[in-house]
N, C-alpha and C positions, 0 to 999 in steps of 0.2 A: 699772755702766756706764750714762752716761744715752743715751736713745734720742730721737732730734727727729725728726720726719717736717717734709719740705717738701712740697708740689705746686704745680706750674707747670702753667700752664692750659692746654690740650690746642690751645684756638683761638688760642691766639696767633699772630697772622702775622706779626709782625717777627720776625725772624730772631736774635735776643738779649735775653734777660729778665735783669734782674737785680733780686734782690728782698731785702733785708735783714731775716735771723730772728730774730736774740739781740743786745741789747744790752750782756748779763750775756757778761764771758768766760768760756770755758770753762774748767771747772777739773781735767780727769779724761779718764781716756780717754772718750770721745764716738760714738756712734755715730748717723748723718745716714741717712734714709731718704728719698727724693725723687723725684718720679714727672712727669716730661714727656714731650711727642711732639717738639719741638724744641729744638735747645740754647740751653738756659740758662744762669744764672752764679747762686750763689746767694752771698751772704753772714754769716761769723758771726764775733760778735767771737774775738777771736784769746786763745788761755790767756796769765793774766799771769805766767807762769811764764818763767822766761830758759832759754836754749836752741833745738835745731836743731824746727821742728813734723816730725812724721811724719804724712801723710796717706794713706791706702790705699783704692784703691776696686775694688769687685767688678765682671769680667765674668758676659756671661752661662752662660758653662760653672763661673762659682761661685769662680773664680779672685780673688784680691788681688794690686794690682799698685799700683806707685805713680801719686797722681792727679794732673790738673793744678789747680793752683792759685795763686794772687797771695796775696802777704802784705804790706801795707801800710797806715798808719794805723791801727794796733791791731786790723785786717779782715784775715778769712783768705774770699779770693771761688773759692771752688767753681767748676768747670767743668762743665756737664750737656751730654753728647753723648751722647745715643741711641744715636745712629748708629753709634758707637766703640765702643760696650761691647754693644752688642746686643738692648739692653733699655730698653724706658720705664722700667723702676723699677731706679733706682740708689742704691747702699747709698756711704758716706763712712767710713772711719777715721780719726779724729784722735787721736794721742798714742797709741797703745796699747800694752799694758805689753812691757815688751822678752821677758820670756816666752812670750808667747800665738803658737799656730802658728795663722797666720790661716788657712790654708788646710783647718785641721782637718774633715773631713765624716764621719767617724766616731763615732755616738754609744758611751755607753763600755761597756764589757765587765762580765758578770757574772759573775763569778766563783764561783759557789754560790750553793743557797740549801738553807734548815736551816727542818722545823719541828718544836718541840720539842726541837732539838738536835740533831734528824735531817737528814741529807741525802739530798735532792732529787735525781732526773737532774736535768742541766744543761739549762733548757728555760726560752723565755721565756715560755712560756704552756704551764700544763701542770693535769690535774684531776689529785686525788692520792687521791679513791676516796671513803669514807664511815668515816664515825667517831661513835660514840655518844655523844661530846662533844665540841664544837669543841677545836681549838686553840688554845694561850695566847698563843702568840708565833712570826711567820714574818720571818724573818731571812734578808736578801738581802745577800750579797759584793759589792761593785763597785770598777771601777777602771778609769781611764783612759788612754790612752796617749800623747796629744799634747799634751794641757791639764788643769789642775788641775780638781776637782770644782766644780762650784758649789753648796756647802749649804745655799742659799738657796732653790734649788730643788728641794729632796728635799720630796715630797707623799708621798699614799696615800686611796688610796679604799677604803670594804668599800661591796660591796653598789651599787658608784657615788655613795657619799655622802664626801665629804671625811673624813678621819680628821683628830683634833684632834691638835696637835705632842706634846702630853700621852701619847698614846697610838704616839707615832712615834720615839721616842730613835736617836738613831744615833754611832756611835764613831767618830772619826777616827784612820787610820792613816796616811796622809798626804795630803801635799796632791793624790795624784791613785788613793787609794784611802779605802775606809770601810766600815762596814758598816750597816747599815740595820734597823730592829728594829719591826716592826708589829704591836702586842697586840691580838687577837683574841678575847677572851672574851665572854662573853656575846653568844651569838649564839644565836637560836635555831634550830628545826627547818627544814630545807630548804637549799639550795643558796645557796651564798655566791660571791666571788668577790674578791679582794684585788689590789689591783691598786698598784705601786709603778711611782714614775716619780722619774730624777734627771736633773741635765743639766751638759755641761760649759761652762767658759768661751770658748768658741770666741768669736768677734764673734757671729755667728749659729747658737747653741746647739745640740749634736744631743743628742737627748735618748734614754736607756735607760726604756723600760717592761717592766715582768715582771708576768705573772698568773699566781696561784695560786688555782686552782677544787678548791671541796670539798664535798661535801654533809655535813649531819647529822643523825643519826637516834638513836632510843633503844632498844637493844636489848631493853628489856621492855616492845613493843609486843606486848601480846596479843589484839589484835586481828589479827595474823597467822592466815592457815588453819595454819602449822604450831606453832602453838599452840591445836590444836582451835576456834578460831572459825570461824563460819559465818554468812554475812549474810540479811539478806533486805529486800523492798523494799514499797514499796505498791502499785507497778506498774511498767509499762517499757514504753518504747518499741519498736515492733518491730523487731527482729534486733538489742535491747539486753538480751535475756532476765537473758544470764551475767552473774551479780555473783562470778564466781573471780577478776576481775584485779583487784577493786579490795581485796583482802587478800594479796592475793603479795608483798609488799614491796618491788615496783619503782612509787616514785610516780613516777618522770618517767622513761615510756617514751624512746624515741628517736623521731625522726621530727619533722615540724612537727604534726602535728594528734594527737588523738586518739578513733579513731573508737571501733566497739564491739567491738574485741577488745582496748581497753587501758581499757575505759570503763563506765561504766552511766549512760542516760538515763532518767529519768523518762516513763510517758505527760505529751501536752499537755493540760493541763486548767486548771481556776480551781482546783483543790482546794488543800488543803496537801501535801506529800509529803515521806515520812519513809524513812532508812536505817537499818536498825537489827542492832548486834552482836551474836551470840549466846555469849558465850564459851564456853559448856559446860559451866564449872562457876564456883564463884562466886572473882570478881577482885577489888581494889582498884584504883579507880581515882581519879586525882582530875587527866585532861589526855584529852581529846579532839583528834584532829589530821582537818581533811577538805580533803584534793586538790582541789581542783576543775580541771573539765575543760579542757584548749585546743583548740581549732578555730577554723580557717580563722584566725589568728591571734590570734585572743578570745579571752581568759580568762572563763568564766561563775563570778565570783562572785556570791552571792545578796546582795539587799539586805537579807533579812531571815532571821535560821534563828535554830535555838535548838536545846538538849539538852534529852531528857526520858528520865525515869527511870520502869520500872512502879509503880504503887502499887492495888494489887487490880487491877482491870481496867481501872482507867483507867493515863493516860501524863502526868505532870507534871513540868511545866517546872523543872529543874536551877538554882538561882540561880551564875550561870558569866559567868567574865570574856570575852566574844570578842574576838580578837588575828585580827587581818585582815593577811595579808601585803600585798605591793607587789611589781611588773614580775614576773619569774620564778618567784617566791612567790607565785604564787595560791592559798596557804592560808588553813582558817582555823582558830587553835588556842581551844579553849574547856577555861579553869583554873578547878577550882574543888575545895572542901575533896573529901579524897578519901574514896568511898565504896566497902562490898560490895555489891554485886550480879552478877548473872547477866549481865544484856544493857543493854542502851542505845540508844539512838537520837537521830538526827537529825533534826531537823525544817527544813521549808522553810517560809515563807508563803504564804499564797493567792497567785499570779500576783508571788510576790518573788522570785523566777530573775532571773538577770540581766538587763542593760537591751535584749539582742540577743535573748535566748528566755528573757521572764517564765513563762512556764509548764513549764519545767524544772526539772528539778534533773540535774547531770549534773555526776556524779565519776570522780574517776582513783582515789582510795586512799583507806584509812581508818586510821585510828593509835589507841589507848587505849593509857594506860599508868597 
């Protein structure tokens, strides 16, 4: 469908505009978008096609009805009255397919949704809990009931980032159902969120979105307390004593903030400040995962931290890849060849806390695996 917008100028004071848009005739159904405070006439060349024009224009309760217009000199002149339709901004139909129910305002219906094969309650927005590996594939039913699908418009985001067509295959079972296929692999640790959108041919589109919310996590974090770990800190902010929440294996409390019953802050100093795990007996490890805290809507990521491993009495630096999440992902994972030892630690910089409270450090959770 091509789509033209007019505008007629708000000040005009004579009482009839008319303004010539397209020299090119129309070739297809058309749809005219055009926005004045007084009646106007607008004109476009007329399609070179032989036969009766069908013209349709929207009131403002969203109605199609037939519109007024002249056809003459290979000119099809628009009629804009405000006043008549209820609205400065008037939509046009020209030719449109003998199928299409113009009056459609229902976007379309889903029908299931499947991940891994599974099915879903029936929900357009639904979390579906936690899982040690993402999913490979979430597969949404749809189907319409007034107007055919438009394929054109099947998208997908993870995470809010566009999903490539590559990764989006979808089946046609006819022309006003399909099913819809979004390969989710590789994803890493923490909270995702998938979100599918399709639309029909209406003149003016209603569009179906579905979201599927999931976290992931890996079952052989032994940095859990019920895996005998136990943390401890370099210091703490006062009434931030308890370091028990940040190994319970809930990293994203509920609520908007995170104060110190889901949290541990660091004292405010220039120093560096370190977290560190104590497993209790000796692990393999080769992935560090640290939470970091939200408050008052901030995420305190550090600008600068690092892992270090004991060696005699001293603590040195782990050579470790750091992976910094984004938006609801204020993590940060640190990968590197995996080692035995006992405990581990976290390191922050001198005054490298985030850009709201440099002299912190303040976490939700910790992860080793």
């Amino acid at each position: 469908m091509r789509l033209f917008k007019a505008v007629a100028d708000a000040c005009v004071v004579a009482a009839l505009l008319v303004c010539a848009l397209f020299a090119s005739p129309i070739r297809a159904e058309t749809l005219i978008s055009a926005s004045c405070q007084l009646p106007a006439r607008v004109a476009v060349a007329a399609p070179d096609t032989a036969g009766e024009l069908r013209i349709f224009t929207r009131d403002a309760q969203g109605h199609w009805g037939p519109a007024d217009f002249e056809h003459q000199d290979g000119m099809i002149v628009l009629q804009l009255n405000p006043e008549k339709t209820g609205s400065s901004r008037m939509y046009f139909l020209i030719n449109p397919r003998p199928h299409i129910d113009l009056n459609d305002t229902k976007p379309p219906l889903l029908l299931g949704v499947k991940v891994d094969g599974n099915p879903l309650p029936l929900s357009t927005d639904q979390h579906i809990g936690e899982f040690p590996n993402p999913p490979q594939t979430i597969a949404f039913g749809v189907a319409e009931r007034e107007n055919p699908l438009d394929l054109h418009s099947i998208s997908a985001k993870i995470n809010n980032q566009p999903v490539d067509a590559s990764h989006m295959p979808f089946s046609v079972i006819s022309l006003r159902q399909a099913r819809i296929y979004v390969l989710t692999a590789d994803l890493s640790y923490g909270k995702h969120k998938v979100e599918m959108s399709v639309s029909d041919e209406a003149p003016l589109p209603n569009t179906l979105t579905a979201v599927v919310r999931f976290d992931v996590f890996d079952a052989t974090n032994y940095a859990l307390a019920a895996q005998g770990a136990t943390l401890a800190a370099d210091s703490c902010l006062s009434n931030y004593e308890s370091l028990t929440s940040l190994n319970d294996g809930v990293a994203y409390p509920p609520g908007p903030g995170r104060l110190n019953d889901v949290s541990w802050a660091s004292a405010d100093s220039s120093a560096e400040h370190w977290l560190e795990i104590r497993f209790g007996q000796t692990r393999t490890i080769g992935e560090l995962v640290v939470f970091w805290t939200l408050y008052r809507g901030r995420h305190h990521l550090p600008r600068e931290t690092d892992v270090r491993i004991p060696e005699g009495e001293d603590w040195v630096k782990l050579d470790a890849k750091r992976i910094d999440g984004s938006g609801d992902n204020c993590i940060t994972t640190f990968k590197f060849e995996p080692i035995e030892l006992d405990r581990i630690r976290v390191y922050q910089g001198a005054r490298a806390g985030s850009d709201n409270a440099p002299g912190y450090m303040w976490v939700t959770e910790v992860e080793a695996r």
